[in-house]
DRENZA-560999 format. One record per residue (C-alpha): residue in three letters; z, y negated, x negated; chain. Coordinates in steps of 0.02 Angstrom, whole numbers, plus 50000, padded with zeros to 5 digits. Each point is the difference from the previous one (the first is absolute). Layout:
<pts>
<pt><type>ala</type><pz>Z</pz><py>Y</py><px>X</px><mol>A</mol></pt>
...
</pts>
This chain:
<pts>
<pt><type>unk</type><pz>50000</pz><py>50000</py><px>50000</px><mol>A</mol></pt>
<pt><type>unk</type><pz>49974</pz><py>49823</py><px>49917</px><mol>A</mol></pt>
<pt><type>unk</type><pz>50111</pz><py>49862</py><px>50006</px><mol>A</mol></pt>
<pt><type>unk</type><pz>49955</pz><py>49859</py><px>50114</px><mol>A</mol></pt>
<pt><type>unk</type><pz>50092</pz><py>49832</py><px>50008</px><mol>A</mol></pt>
<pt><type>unk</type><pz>50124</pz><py>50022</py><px>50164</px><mol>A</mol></pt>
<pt><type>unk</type><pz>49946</pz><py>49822</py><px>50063</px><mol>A</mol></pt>
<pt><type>unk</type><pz>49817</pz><py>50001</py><px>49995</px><mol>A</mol></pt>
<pt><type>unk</type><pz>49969</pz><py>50175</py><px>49973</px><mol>A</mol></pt>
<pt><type>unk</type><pz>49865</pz><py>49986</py><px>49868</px><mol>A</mol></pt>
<pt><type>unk</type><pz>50013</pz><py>50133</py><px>49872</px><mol>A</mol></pt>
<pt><type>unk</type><pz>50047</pz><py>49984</py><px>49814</px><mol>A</mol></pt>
<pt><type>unk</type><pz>49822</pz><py>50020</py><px>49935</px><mol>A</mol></pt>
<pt><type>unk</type><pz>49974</pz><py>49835</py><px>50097</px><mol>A</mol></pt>
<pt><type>unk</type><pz>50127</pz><py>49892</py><px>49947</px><mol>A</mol></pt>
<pt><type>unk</type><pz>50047</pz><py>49913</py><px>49831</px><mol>A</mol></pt>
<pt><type>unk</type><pz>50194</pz><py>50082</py><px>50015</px><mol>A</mol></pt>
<pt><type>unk</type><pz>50091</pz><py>50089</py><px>50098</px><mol>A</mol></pt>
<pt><type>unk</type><pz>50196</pz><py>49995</py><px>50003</px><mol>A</mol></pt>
<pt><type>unk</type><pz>50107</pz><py>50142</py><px>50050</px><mol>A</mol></pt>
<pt><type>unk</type><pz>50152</pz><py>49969</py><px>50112</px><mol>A</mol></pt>
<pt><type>unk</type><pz>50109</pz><py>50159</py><px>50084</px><mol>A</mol></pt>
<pt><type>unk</type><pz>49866</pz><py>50074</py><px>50095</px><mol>A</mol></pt>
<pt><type>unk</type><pz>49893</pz><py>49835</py><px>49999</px><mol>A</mol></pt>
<pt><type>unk</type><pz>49843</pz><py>49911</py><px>49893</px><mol>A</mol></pt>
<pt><type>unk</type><pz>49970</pz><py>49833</py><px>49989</px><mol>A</mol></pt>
<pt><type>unk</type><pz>49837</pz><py>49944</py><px>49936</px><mol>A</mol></pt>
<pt><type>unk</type><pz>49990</pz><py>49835</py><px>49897</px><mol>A</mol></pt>
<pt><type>unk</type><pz>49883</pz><py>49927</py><px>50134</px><mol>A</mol></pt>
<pt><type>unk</type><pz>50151</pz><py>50003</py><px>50123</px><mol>A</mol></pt>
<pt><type>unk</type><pz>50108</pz><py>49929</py><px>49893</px><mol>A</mol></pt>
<pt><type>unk</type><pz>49901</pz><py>49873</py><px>49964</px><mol>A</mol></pt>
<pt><type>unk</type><pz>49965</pz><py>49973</py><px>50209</px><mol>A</mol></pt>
<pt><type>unk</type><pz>50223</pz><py>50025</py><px>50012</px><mol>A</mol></pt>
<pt><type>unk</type><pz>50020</pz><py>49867</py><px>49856</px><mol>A</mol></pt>
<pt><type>unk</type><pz>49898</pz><py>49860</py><px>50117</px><mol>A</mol></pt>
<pt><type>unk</type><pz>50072</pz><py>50065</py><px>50160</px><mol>A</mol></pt>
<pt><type>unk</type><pz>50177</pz><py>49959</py><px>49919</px><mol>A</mol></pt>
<pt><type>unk</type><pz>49957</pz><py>49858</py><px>49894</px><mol>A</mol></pt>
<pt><type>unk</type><pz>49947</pz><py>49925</py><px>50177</px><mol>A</mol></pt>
<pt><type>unk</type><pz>50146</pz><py>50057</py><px>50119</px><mol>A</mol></pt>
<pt><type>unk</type><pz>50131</pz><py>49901</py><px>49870</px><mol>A</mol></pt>
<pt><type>unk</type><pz>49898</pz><py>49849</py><px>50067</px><mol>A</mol></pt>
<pt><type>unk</type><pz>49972</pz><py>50033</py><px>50190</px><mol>A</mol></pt>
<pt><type>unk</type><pz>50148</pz><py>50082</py><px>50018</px><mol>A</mol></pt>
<pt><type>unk</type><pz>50048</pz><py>50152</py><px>50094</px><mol>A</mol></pt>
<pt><type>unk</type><pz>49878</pz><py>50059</py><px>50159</px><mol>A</mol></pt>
<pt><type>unk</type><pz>50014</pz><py>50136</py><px>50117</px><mol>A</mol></pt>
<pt><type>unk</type><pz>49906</pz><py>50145</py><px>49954</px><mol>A</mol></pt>
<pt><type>unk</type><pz>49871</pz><py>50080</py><px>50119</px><mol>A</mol></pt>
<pt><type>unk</type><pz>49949</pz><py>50182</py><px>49962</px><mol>A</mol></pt>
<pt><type>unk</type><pz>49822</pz><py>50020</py><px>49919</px><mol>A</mol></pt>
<pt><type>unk</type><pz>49945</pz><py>50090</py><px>50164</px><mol>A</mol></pt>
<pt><type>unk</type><pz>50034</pz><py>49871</py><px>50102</px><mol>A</mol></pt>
<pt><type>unk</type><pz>49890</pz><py>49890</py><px>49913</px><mol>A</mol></pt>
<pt><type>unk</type><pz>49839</pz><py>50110</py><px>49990</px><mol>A</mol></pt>
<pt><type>unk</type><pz>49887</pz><py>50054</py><px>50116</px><mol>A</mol></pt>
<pt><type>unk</type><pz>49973</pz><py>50193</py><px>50061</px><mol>A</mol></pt>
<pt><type>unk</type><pz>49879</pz><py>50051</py><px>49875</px><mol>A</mol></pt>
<pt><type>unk</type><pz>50072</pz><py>49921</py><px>49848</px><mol>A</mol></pt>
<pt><type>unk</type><pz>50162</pz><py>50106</py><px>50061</px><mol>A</mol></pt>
<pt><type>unk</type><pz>49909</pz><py>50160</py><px>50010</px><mol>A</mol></pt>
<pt><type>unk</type><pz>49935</pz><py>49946</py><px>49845</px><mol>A</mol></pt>
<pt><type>unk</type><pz>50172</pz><py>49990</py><px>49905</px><mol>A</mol></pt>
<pt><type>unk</type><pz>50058</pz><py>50156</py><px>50082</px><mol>A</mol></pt>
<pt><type>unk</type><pz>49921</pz><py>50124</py><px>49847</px><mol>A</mol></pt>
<pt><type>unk</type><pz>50062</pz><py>49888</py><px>49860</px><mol>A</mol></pt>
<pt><type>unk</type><pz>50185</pz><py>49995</py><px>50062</px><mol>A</mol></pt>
<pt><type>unk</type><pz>49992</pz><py>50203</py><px>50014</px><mol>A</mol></pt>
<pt><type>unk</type><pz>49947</pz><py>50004</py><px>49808</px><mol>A</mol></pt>
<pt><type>unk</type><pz>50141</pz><py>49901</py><px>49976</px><mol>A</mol></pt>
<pt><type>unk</type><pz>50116</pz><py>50123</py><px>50092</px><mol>A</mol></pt>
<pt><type>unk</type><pz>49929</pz><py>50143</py><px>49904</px><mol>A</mol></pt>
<pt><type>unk</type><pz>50012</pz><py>49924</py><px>49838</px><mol>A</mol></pt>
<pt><type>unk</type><pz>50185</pz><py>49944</py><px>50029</px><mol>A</mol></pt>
<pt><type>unk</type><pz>50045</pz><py>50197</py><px>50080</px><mol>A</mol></pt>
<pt><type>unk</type><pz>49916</pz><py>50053</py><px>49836</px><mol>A</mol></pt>
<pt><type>unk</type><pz>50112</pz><py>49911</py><px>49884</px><mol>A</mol></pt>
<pt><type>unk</type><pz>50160</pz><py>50021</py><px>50100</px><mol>A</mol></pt>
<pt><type>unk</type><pz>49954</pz><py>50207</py><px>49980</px><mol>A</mol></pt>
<pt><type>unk</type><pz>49972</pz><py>49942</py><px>49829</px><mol>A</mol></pt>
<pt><type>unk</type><pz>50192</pz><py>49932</py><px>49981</px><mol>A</mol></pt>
<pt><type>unk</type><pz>50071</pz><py>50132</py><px>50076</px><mol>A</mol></pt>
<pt><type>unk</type><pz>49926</pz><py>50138</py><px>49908</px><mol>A</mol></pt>
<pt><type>unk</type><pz>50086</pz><py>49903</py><px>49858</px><mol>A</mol></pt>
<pt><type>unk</type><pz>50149</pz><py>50007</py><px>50081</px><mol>A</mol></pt>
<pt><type>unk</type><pz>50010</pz><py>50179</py><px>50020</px><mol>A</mol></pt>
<pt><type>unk</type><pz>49923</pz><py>50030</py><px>49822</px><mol>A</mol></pt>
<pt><type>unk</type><pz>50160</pz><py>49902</py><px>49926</px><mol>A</mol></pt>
<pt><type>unk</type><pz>50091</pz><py>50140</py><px>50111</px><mol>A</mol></pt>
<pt><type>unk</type><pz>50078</pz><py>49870</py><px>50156</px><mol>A</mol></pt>
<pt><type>unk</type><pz>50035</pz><py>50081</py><px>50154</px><mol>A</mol></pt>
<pt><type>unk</type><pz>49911</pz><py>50018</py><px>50161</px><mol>A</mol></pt>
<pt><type>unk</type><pz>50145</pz><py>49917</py><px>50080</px><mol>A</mol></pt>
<pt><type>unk</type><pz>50019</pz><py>49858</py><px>49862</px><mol>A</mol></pt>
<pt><type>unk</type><pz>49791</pz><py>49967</py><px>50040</px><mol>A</mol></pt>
<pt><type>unk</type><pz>50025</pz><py>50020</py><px>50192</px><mol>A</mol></pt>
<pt><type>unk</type><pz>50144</pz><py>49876</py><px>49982</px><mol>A</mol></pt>
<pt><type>unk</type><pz>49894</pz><py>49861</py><px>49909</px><mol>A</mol></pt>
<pt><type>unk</type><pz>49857</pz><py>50019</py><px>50121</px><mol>A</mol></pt>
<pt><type>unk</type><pz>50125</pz><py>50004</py><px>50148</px><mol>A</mol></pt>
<pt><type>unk</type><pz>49948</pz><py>50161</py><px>50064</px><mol>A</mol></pt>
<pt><type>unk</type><pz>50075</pz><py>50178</py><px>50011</px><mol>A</mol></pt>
<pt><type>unk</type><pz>49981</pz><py>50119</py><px>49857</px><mol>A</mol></pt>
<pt><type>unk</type><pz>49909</pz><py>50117</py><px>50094</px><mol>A</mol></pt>
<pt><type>unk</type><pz>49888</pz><py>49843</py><px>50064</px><mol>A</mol></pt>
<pt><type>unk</type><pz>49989</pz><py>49961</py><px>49817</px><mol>A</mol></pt>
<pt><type>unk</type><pz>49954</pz><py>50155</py><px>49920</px><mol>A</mol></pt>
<pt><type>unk</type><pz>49867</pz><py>50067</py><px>50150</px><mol>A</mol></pt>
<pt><type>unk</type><pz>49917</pz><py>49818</py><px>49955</px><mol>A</mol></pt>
<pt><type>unk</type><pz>49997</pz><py>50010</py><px>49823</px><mol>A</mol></pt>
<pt><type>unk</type><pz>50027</pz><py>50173</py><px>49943</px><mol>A</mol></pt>
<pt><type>unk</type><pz>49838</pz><py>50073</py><px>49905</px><mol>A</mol></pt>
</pts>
């Protein structure tokens, strides 16, 4: 699976860098685009914020419907990822299911190999 930037979703062959958060990329592009959105809130102050769906139309939705699910898979795969580190260092079903607030039996049927 490649890495894709979480906000945009482009992939890391198409971006200059891509930074790695806990289960998250960032590509430089976007933090460029956060820098401005920042640099101008400290001068308009705060304003309400309004979900991205209610501001496009239907198809532009649909649209951004496939990019959000590689987002999903690519944050799933990295949280398998972290626990199978977990469990290599030898911490316990119950220790994992506690982190992830979830049962150890929820825990290990989720991420058991």
């Amino acid at each position: 699976m490649t890495n894709r930037c979480s906000f945009c979703t482009k992939p890391a062959e198409e971006v200059d860098t891509l930074v790695a958060g806990a289960g998250v990329f960032i590509c430089n592009e976007c933090v460029d685009l956060c820098a401005t959105v920042i640099a101008a809130k400290r001068t308009s102050g705060p304003t309400p914020r309004v979900p991205l769906w209610e501001q496009i139309d239907d198809l532009a939705l649909l649209d951004h419907l496939p990019r959000i699910e590689a987002v999903r898979d690519q944050v799933d795969d990295d949280l398998h990822g972290w626990v199978a580190e977990a469990r290599r260092r030898e911490l316990s079903w119950d220790r994992i299911g506690a982190a992830l607030g979830m049962k150890r039996q929820s825990a290990w049927e989720r991420f058991a190999e």
